[in-house]
N, C-alpha and C positions, 0 to 999 in steps of 0.2 A: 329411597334417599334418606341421606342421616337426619335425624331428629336434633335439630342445632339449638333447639331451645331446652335442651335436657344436659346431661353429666355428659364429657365435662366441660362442656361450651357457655351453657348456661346464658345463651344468647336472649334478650329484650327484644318484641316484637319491634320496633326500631332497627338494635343492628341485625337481623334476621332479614328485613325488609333490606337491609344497606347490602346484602349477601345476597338476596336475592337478583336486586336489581343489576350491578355490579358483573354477576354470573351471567345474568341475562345480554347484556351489553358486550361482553366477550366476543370475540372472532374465536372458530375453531383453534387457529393459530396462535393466537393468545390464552386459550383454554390451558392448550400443550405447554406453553411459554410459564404459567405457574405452578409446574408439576418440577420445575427444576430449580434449586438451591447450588450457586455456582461460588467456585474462588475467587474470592473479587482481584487477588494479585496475580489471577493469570492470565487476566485483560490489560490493555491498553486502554485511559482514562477516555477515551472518548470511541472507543468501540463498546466499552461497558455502558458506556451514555447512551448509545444507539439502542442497544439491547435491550435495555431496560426501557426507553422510550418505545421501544416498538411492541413492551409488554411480554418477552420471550423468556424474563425473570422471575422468576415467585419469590426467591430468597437469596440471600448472600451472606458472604464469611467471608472478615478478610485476618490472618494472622494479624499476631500482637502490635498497634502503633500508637502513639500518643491519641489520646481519648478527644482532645481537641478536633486536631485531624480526622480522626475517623469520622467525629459526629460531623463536619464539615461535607466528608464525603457523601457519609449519609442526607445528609440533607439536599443536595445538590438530585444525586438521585432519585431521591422520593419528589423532587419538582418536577421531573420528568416522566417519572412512572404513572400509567393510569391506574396503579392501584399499590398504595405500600408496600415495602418489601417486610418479610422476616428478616432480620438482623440476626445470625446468628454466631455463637462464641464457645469453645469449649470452655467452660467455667467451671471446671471437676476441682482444682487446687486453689481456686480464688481467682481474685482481678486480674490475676497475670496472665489466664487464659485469655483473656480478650484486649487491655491494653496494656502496653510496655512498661509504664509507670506503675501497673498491678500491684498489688500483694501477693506474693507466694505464700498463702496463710498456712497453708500443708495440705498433702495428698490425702483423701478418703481415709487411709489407713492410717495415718497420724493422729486424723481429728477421733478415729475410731479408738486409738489405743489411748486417749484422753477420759476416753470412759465416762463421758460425761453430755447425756445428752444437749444440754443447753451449749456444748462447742459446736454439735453439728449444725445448730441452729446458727450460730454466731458464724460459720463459715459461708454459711446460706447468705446469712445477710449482706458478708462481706462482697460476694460474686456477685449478688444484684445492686447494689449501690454503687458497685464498683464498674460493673455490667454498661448502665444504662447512662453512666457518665459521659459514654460514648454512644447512647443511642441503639446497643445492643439490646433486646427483646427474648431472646430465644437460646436456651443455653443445652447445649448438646452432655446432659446431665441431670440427674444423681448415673453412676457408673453403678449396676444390679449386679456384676457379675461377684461370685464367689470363689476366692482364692484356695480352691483343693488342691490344683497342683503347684507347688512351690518351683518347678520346674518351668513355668508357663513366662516367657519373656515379658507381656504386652499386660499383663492383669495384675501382680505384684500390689504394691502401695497405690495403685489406681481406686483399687477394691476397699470395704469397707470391711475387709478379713473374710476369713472361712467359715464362719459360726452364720448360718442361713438366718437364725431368729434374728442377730444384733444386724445384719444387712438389709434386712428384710424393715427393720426397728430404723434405720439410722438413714434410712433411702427415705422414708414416706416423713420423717423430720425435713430434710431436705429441700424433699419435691416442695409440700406443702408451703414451706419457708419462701420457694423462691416466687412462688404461683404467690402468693401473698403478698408480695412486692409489686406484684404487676410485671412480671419474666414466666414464658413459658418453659415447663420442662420439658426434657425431650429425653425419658431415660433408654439404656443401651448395656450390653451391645442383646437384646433379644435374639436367639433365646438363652445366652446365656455362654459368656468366655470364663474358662479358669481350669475346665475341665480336660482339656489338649494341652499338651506341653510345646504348641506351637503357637504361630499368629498370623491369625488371620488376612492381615494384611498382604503374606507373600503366597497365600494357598487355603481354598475351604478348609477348614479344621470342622471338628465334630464336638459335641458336645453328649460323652455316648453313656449317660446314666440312661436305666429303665425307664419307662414311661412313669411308673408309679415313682418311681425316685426325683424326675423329674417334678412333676406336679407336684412336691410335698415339699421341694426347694425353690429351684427358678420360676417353675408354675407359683408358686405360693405368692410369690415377693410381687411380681408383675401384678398378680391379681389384686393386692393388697395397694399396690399404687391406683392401680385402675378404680376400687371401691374408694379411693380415698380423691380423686380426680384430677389424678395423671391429664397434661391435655395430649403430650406426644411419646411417640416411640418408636427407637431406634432399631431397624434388623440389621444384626449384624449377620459377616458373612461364615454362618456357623451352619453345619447339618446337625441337627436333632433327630436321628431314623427311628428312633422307637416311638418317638409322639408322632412323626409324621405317618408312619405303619400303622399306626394305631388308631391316625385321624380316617385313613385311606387304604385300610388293609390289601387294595390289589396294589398297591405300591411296593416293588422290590427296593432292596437296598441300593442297588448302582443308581435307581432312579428317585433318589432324594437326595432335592435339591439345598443350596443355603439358605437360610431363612429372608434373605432382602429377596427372594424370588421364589417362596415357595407358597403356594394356597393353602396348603395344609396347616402351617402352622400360622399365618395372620391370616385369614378367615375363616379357620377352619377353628384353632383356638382362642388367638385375638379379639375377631369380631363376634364369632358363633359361639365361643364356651363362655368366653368373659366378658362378652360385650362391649368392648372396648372401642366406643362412638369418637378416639379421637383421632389428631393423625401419624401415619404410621410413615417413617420415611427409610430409604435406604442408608446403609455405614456409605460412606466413602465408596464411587463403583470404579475409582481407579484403583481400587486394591486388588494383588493377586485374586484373594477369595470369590471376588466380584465375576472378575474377566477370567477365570478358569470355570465359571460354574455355568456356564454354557454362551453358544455361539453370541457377542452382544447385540447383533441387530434383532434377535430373538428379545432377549437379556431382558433388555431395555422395555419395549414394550408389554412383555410378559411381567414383569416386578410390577407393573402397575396393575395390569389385571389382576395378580395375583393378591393384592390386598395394599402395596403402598402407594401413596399419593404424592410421593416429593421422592424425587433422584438426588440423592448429594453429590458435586461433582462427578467431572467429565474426563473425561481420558481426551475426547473430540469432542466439546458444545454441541455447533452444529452437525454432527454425525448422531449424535446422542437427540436430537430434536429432532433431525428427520427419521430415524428411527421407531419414533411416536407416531410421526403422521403415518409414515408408513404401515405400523401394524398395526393402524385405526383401518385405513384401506384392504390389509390384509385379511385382518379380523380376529387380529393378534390378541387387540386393545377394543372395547367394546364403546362407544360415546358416551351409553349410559354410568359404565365402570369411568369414566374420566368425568364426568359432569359431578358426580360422588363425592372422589378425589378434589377437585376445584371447590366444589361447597366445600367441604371439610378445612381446606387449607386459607378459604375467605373466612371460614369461622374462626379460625386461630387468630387470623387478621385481624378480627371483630374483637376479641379479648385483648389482644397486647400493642399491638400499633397506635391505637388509640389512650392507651391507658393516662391518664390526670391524677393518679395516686401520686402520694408523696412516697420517695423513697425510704427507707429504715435509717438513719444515719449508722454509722458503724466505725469502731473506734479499732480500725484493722490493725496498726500496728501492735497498740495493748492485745489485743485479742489474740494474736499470734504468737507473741511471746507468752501467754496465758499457756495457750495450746502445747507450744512446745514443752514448756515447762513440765504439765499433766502426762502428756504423749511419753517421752525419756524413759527409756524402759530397761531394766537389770533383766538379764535376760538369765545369766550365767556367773556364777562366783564361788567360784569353788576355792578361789584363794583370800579367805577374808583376812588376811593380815594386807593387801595393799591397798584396800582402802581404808579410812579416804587418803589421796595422796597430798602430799604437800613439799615446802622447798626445804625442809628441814630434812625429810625422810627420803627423797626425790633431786638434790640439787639440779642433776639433769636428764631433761628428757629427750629421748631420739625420738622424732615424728617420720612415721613413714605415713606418707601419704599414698591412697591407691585408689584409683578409678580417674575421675574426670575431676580436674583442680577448680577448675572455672563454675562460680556457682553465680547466679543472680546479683549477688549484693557482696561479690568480693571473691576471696581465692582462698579453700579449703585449708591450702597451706598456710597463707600469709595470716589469715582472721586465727588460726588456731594456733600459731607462733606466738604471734600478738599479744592474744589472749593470756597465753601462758607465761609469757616473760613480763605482763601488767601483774601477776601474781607472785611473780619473785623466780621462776625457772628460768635455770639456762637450758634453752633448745636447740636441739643437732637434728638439722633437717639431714634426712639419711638419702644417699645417692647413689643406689646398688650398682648404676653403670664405673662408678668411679673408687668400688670397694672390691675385695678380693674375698674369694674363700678363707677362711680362718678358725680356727678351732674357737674353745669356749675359755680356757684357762686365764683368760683376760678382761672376764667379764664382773661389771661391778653391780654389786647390790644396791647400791646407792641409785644408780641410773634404771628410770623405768624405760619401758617401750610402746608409743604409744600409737596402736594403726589408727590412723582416719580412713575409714573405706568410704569413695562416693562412685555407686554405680548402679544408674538410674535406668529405672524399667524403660523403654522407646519402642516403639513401630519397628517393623521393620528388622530386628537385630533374631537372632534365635538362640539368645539364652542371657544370662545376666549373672556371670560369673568371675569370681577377682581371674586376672588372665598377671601371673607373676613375671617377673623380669627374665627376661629368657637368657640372662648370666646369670647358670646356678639357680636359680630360681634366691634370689641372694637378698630380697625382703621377704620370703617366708619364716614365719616365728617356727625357727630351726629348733632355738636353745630356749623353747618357752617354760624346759625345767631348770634352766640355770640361772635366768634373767627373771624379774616381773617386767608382765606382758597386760593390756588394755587394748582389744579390740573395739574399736566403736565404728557401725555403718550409721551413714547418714542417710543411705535409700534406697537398701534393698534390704529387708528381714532375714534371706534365706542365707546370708555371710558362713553360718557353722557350717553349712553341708565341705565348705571350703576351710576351715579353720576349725575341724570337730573337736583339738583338743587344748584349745586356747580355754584357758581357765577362768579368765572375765570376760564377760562379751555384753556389749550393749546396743540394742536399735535405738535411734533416733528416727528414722520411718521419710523425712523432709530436710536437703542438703540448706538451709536456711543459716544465718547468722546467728539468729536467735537462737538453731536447734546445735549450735554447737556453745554459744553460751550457756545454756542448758546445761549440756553433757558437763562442760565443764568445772561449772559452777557444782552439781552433782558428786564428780568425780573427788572433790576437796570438800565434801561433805558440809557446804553449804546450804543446801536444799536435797531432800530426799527423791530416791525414785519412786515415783508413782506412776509412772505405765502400764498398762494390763496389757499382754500379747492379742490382739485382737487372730491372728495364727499360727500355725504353729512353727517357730523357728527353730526346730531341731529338724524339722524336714522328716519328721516319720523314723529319724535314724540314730537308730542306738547309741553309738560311740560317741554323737553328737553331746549325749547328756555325762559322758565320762569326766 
């Protein structure tokens, strides 16, 4: 049985005793019932009330709603619960991971290209104040994964870049920040996304460095949260075959599994190389990776054997529960492996449910516009005669906008129009459906070009590439020898692989207000770039740097 008064529980013979007893008091059924962390919006308000009343709960998540509300629900629930729930929030970009009114303060890789420790810590603060506003506890975060492939749809600005030491650096700022607060972490995706150029979510991916390459990165970073007192973690649904061949050498390669269900790598490295006494839960097991990685009435009770204690959603609740009971009668799931699991996840209980700390106050709006500010990053300038630009040099500018207009706090188009005609520009928002092929002998110097790209890493998608206007391809910087051209992405880094021989190019890293107030304010040479690439935006490719 885990040692609950050790790293990183750090449990008081009191709440030890409250764990004890608590455990003891359990129904097998109830045992089973807090091994699951469910979507709270895919219940019915008073079928959720049963569930949780009859103890079938351990944990919940419900997407972003006003903090009021949620903490309302929350409360409601836990009168009915015989034992607190985990509250938990994606909290990777700020408050806005867990309630509507949030702050989008910036993705991992904005705060990272800030360069400035004390941001990552200010974003930290922002998610837990902003977190528990609403009663959330538990945030599905810091994000470990390393950005190698610029190709990878789902890892992007998630990531705190490619460079393993500043990830490694910028995660255990993070973790610690948020665990300081009184919010557990829960870092992910273990053991490690960036290194597929796919996502997990629609199919296992692999994670296919050496063993020794492993351990010296993704090994490194985990272990350094764990010595530092990570309380949770996340497997994702990744194969790692050379650590898991290496934990289990009679192991072939067809039969290695994803990490939310494999012994090899959470007990075998986890618990037995790093010790890692907190708890381990599964990604999401309605994702492709989940349900293709073997049969799920197996699945289910085998992930738990295998080393995790809490299932994150359900494809079927109750299929997914009786699944439990079943492979405890089978002999799937062992009592003694489930009574483990249940301590472990009453001991998380026992740290944050309870917590009477005061929150950090945090001053998220300044902070953000801070971040942004530092993040803004010149990536490419090969033409320094246009900047900085202005209405003198510039009267007018054509804005092509590309990706997704709609951003949190306004519309890509309208906020960067705005912007720009508060400065003295006239702006031609450009309408490739409604223009024609035309040569260049009509083109004026006077007039810049300016792209806004927003196209945001997501779930689900299999790749994160500008996709041009299918007349002509008729917003591509055709004539960007004839014209001056200004490329700026707002949230994806890898833009050049698509634009290699655009002569300015700039990340912004977070589609925010701020981060195009930034850009802007930048681009008219009010305030300098200070950005540091936290990866590489040329993608590895030559012509990119032309």
């Amino acid at each position: 049985m885990a040692d609950l008064g050790a790293k990183p529980f750090y449990l008081t013979d009191e709440q030890q005793k409250w764990v004890k007893e608590k455990s003891e008091n359990l129904t097998l059924e109830q045992k089973v019932g807090q091994l699951f962390c469910v979507m709270g919006g895919d219940y019915q308000p008073e079928e959720l009330k049963l569930l949780v009343k009859e103890g079938k709960i351990g944990g919940i998540l419900f997407r972003p709603a006003p903090a009021e509300e949620l903490k309302d629900i929350y409360r409601r629930l836990d009168e009915d619960a015989p034992i607190p729930l985990l509250k938990a929030a994606n909290l990777e970009e700020g408050g806005s991971g867990g309630i509507s009114e949030g702050t989008l303060f910036g993705w991992p890789m904005m705060v990272a290209a800030a360069n400035d420790p004390d941001m990552v810590k200010k974003s930290a603060v922002v998610c837990a104040s902003e977190g528990q506003k609403a009663g959330i506890n538990w945030t599905f975060s810091p994000v470990c994964d390393i950005d190698m492939n610029y190709q990878n749809p789902i890892t992007n600005v998630r990531t705190y870049g490619s460079d393993k030491t500043k990830v490694m650096a910028d995660t255990e700022i993070y973790m610690k920040t948020i665990q300081e607060c009184g919010m557990a972490a829960c870092a992910k995706h273990f053991p490690g996304d960036g290194v597929d150029f796919r996502d997990h979510h629609l199919h296992p991916t692999y994670n296919s460095l050496s063993a020794k390459e492993w351990y010296e990165s993704y090994g490194m970073i985990y272990q350094n949260l764990i010595e530092h007192g990570l309380m949770s973690i996340m497997a994702g649904h990744i194969v790692q075959p050379e650590v898991e061949m290496s934990v289990n050498p009679k192991l072939t390669f067809e039969e290695c599994l994803p990490a939310s269900m494999s012994p090899e790598l959470l007990t075998g490295v986890l618990r037995d190389r790093y010790n890692f006494n907190g708890v381990i839960t599964t990604d999401a097991t309605i994702m492709g990776g989940y349900c293709m990685g073997m049969e799920r009435k197996r699945a289910i009770p085998a992930s738990i054997m295998a080393g995790c204690d809490m299932i994150v959603f359900n494809t079927n609740f109750y299929e997914d529960y009786q699944y439990v009971l079943d492979g405890i009668k089978e002999g799937i799931l062992s009592e003694e492996r489930l009574d483990e699991a249940v301590s472990r996840i009453l001991a998380l209980k026992a740290g944050v449910c309870f917590f009477r700390g005061k929150s950090r106050a945090a001053e998220a709006g300044k902070w953000h516009r801070e971040c942004a500010d530092k993040a803004v990053t010149l990536v490419k300038h090969h033409a320094p005669e246009v900047l900085p630009v202005s209405p003198e040099k510039y009267p007018v500018i054509r804005l092509v906008t590309l990706g997704k207009d709609e951003i949190l706090d306004g519309s890509v188009a309208g906020l960067t129009k705005g912007l720009l005609e508060k400065e003295g520009f006239e702006v031609e928002l450009y309408r490739p459906l409604e223009d024609e092929l035309h040569g260049c002998g009509g083109l004026s110097k006077s007039r810049l070009t300016l792209y806004m790209a927003n196209y945001e890493q997501a779930s689900n998608q299999t790749d994160v590439r500008i996709h041009w206007c299918p007349k002509h391809a008729l917003d591509i910087p055709r004539f960007l020898n004839e014209e001056d051209c200004i490329f700026v992405s707002l949230a994806n880094p890898y833009h050049l692989q698509d634009v290699p021989r655009m002569k300015t190019y700039i990340n912004a890293y977070t589609a925010t207000k701020a981060s195009i107030e930034a850009v802007i304010e930048k681009l008219m040479g009010k305030s300098r770039f200070k950005g540091v690439s936290p990866s590489d935006p040329f993608c590895g490719l030559l012509d990119t740097r032309l």
